[in-house]
C-alpha positions as CSV (number, residue, x, y, z in Angstrom):
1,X,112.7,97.6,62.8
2,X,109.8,96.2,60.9
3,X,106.4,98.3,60.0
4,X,104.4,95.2,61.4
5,X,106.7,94.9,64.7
6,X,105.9,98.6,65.3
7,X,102.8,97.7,64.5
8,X,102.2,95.0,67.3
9,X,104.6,97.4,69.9
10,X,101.7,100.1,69.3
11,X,99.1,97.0,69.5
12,X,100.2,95.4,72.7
13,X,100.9,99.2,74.5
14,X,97.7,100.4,73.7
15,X,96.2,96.8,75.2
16,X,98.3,97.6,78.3
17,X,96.7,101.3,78.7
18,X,93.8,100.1,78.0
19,X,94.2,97.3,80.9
20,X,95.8,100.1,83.5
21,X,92.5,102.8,82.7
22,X,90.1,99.4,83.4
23,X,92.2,99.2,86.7
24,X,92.5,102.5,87.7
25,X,88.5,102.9,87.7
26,X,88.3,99.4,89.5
27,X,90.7,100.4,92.1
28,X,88.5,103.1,92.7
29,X,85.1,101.0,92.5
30,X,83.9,102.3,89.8
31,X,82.5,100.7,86.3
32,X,81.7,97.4,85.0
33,X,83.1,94.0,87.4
34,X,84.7,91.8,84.3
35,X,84.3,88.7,86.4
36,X,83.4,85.7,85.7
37,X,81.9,85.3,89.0
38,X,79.8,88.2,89.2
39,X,78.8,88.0,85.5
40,X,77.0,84.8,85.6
41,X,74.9,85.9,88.9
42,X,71.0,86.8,88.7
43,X,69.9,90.4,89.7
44,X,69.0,89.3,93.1
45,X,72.5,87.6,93.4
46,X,74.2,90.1,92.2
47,X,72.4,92.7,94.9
48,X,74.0,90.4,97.5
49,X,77.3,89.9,96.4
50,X,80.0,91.7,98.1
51,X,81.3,94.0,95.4
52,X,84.3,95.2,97.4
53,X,86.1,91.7,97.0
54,X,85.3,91.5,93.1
55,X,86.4,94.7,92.1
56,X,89.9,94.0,94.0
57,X,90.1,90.6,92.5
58,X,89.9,92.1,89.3
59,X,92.4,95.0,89.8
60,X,94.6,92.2,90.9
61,X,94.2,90.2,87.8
62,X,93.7,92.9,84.8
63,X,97.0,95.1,87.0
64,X,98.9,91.9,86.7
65,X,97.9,91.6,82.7
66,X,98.5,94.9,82.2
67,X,102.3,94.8,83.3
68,X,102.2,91.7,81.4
69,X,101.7,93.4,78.1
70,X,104.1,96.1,79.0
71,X,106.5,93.6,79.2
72,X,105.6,92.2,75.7
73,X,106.0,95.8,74.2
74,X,109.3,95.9,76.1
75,X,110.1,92.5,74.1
76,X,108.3,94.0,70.8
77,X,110.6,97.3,70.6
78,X,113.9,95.8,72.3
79,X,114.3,91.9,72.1
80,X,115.3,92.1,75.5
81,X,115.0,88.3,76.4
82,X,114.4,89.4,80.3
83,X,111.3,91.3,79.1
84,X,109.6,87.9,78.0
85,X,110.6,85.8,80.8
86,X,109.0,88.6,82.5
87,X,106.0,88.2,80.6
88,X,105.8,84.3,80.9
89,X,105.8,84.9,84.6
90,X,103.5,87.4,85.5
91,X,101.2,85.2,82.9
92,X,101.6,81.8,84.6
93,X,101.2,84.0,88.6
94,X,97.7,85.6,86.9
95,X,97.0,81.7,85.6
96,X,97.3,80.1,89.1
97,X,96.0,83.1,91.1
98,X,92.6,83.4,89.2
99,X,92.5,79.5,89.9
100,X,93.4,79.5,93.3
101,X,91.1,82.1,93.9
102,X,88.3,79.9,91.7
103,X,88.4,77.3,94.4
104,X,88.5,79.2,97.0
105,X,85.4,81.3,95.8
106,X,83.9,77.8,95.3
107,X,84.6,76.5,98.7
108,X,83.3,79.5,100.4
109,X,79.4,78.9,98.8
């Protein structure tokens, strides 16, 4: 194997650790909201906004990316053609969930 394909392995692992740590503390309601939705809010909106449905939105989302790179670092370190239909998969379900969830957010206000 190749010193830059270890490289990348080591890249896209730590990105999924990384990804998992951000959900376990959001599973748990703790730190920063990495929404879009609750991002761009004022302080007043933000008082108001129900923080319960943001942080598991955003489990959902950074969970499903994180198995998503686990996948890739399968692929990296194996070639194991599964691994990155795997990947393509959980990428395009994260791709239409956040937008189904877009709308819905939108119809709601």
């Amino acid at each position: 194997m190749e010193t830059s394909s270890w490289i990348l392995g080591c890249f896209t692992a730590l990105i999924a650790l990384l990804l998992a740590v951000y959900v376990s503390f959001a599973l748990r309601e703790k730190g920063p909201i990495l929404s879009n939705t609750y991002l761009f809010l004022n302080k007043a909106q933000r008082e108001n906004a129900d923080r319960k449905a943001e942080y598991k939105r955003v489990s959902i989302i950074f969970g499903y990316l994180s198995a998503a790179f686990v996948c890739l670092t399968i692929r990296v370190f194996t070639h194991e053609r599964w691994a990155m239909v795997l990947f393509f998969a959980i990428v395009l379900f994260v791709i239409f969930y956040a937008f189904f969830d877009a709308i819905k957010t939108c119809l709601k206000k």
